[in-house]
N, C-alpha and C positions, 0 to 999 in steps of 0.2 A: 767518738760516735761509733755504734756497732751497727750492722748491717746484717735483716736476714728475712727469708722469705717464709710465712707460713700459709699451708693451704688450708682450706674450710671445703664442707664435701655437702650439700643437700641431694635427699633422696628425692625424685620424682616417682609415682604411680600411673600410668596410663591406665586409661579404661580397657585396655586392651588385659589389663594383669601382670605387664612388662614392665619390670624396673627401670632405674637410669639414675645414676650416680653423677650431680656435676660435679667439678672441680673448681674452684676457682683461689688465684693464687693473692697474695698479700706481701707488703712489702713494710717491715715494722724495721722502726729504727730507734736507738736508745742514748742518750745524752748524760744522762745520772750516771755520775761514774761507780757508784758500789754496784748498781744494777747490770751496768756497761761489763765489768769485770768476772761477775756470776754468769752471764750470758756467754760471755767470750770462755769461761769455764767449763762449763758444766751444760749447753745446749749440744745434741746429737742430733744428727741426721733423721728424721723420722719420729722425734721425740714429740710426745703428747703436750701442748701448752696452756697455759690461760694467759692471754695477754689481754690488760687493763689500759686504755688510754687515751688517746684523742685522734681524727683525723688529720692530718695537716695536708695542704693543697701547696704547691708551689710550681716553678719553670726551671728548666733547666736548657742551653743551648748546646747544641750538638756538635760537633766537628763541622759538620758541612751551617752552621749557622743559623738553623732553623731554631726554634723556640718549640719545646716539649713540654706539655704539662703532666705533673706527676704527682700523684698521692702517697703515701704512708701512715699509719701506723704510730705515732709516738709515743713509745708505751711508758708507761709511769710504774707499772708492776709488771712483772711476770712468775706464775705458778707454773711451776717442774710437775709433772708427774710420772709418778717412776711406770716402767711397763713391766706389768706380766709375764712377759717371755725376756729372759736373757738372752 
């Protein structure tokens, strides 16, 4: 399994005429191992993506015991796209 986070950014517009950029972050993970291998490849820091797939919901326990619920991402494809600037 590969392991990685992508962001997504929506613009807000106030009536004021002031922008605002959110941020919000993603946690995809990949199982398909020719996909697993491309990814662990060829994925950079700040690289542009298309990631195709499903959400998955699950728990995970923590050191101290508690029970965390967690989402991801399972992605079935992913599209590279190369950037403009080197």
């Amino acid at each position: 399994m590969v392991t990685f986070s992508l962001a997504t950014h929506t613009n807000y517009r106030y009536e004021s005429g002031q922008f605002l950029q959110r941020t919000e972050w993603h946690r995809v993970i990949c199982f398909k191992p020719g996909l697993r291998e491309t990814i662990m490849n060829f994925l950079k820091k700040g690289q542009r993506v298309h990631v195709s797939g499903r959400i998955t919901y699950g728990e995970i326990t923590g050191e101290d015991g508690k029970t965390k619920s967690t989402t991801a991402i399972a992605a079935d494809d992913v599209i590279f796209f190369q950037s403009t600037t080197q």
